[in-house]
N, C-alpha and C positions, 0 to 999 in steps of 0.2 A: 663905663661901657663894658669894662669886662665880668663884671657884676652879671653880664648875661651868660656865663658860662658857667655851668653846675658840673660839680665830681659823678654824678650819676645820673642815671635815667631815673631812679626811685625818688631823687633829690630836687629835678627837674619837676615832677608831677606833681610834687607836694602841695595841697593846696589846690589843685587844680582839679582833681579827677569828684565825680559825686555821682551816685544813684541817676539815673535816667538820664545820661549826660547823651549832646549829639556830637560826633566825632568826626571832621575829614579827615583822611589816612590816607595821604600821599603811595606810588608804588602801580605795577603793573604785574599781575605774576610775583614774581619774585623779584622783580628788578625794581631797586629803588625801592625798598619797602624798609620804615624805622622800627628797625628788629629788637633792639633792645628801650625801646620806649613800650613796643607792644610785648616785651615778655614784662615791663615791671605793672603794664597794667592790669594782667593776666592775675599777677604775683599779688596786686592789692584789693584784686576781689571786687572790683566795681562792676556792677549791674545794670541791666535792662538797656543798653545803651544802644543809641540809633549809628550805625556807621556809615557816611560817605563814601562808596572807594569804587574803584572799577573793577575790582574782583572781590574774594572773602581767601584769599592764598590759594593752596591748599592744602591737605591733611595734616596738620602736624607742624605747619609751617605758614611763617607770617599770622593775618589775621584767622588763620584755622585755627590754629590757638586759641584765641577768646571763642569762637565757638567750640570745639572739645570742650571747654569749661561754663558751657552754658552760658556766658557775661552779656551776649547779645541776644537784643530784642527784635531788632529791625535790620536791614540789609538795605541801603540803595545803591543799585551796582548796574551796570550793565553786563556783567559776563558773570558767570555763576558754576562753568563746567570745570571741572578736574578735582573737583571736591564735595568728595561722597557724603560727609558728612554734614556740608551743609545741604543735599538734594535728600540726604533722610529728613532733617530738621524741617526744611520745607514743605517735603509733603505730609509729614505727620502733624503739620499745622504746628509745630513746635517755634517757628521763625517766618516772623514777616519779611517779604521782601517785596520792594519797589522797582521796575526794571525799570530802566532809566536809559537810551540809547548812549552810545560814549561820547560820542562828541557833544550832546545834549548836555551831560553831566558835567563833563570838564565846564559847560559854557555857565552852567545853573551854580559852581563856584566860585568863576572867575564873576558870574552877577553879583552872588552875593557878596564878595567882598570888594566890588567897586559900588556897592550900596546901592546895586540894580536890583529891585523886587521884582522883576519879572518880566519876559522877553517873546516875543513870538517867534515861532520855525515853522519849516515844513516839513521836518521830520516826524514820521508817526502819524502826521495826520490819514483817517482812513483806518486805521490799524487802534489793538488796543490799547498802545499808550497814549492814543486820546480819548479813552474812554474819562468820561466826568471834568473833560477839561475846555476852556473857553474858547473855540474857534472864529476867528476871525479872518474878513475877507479882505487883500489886499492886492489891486490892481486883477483882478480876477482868480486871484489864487488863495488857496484855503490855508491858515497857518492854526496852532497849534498854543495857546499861551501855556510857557511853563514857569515856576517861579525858581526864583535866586535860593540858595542855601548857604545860610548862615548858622555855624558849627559854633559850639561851647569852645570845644577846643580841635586845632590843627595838627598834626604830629605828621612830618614830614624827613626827611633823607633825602643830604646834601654829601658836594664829596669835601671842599674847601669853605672855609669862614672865616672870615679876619674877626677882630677880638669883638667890634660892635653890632656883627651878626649879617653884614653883606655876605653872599650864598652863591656859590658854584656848582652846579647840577655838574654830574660827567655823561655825556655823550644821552644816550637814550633813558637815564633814569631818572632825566629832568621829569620825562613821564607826565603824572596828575600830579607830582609834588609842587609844581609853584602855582597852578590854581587852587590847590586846595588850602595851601599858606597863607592864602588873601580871606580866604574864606571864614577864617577862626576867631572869636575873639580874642584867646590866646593863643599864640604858633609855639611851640616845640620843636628845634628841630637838631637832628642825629644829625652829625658830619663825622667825616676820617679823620680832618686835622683842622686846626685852627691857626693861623699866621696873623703876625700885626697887623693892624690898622696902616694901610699905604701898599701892602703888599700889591691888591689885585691894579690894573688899569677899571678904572669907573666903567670902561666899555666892555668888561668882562665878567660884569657881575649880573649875576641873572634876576636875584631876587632881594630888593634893599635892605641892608636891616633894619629898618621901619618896621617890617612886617614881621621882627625874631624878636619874641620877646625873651622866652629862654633855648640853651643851646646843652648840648651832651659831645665829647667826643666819646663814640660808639669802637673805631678800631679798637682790635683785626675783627676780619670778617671773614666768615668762609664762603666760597662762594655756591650756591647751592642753582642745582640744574635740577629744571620743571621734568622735562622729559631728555632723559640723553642717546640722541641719535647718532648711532657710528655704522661706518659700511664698511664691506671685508673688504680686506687686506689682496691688493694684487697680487698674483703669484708673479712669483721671480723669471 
């Protein structure tokens, strides 16, 4: 089992990464995003690649990265603002993107990897994200068929791991990371620290290691602020 634990992120991807690959990328913003899986894939030059995520970072950070570096082909995200560089790349038709609503998306990963090909909502319907898609009527109401997404590979951010790869989210950075972990045929995933096998309670584990097939610890980490909001200082 410990065999699922690699010295590096570069080490981790070995084998994994290829030309046109599709990617889920756990992460919100900046929270919860596997920082050092996405600098080594930056670092080995892989191309034309479709990304899963609910954002693309921004500038300079997280997934802004592989776009600065041109690595991405395609975006399906639902949120796309705070990053200028991917709102040049888009409208200069340099980058495909799919708007995908977020709750839709979290759901279109957690389908594809409970090997649901495709699910009706009521979201979008009316609106153009149901443009070109199959409507259907149920009980008088209009839904929306979207399909499951199934990723090459998963690359995800955890905070704890015991050695056979059971996964501890911390607080809000659970985020898209554990649907998108289902979603992969290989998962990847960053943690802080690793502890033996017995450590967690069964009822504390979020995401099984079933689903890790390899692991990185990533500590330290800085922690970096999207935008930092502060108010003056009362006078005395």
């Amino acid at each position: 089992m410990a065999r699922k634990l690699y010295p590096d992120a570069a080490s981790a991807l070995d084998g994994v990464l290829f030309d046109g690959m599709t990617i889920c990328a756990g992460g919100f913003g900046l929270c919860g995003i596997p920082e050092r899986l996405i600098d080594a894939i930056r670092d080995a030059g892989t191309k034309e690649l479709t990304i899963a995520s609910n954002n693309a970072g921004i500038d300079g950070e997280g997934l802004g990265k592989l776009l600065r570096t041109r690595q991405v082909r395609k975006m399906i995200s639902s949120y796309v603002g705070e990053n200028k560089e991917f709102e040049r790349q888009y409208l200069a038709g340099e980058l495909e993107v799919e708007f995908c609503p977020q709750g839709t998306l979290a759901e279109r990963c957690r389908a594809g990897g409970a090997g649901i090909p495709g699910f009706y909502t009521k979201t979008g319907v009316g609106t153009q994200v149901a443009d070109g898609k199959e409507v259907k009527n149920f009980d008088g109401e209009d839904y929306i068929l979207e399909r499951g997404i199934r990723a090459d590979l998963s690359i995800i951010k955890g905070w704890k791991a015991d050695e056979s790869g059971n996964l501890i989210f911390r607080k809000t950075a659970r985020n898209f990371n554990q649907p998108m972990a289902t979603a992969g045929r290989v998962c990847v995933a960053e943690v802080e620290e690793v502890v033996p096998v017995g450590s967690f309670d069964p009822d504390q584990v979020h995401l099984p290691g079933i689903y890790v097939n390899r692991m990185i610890v990533g500590a330290p980490y800085d922690k970096k602020i999207e935008f930092r909001t502060v108010r003056e200082r009362a006078a005395a």
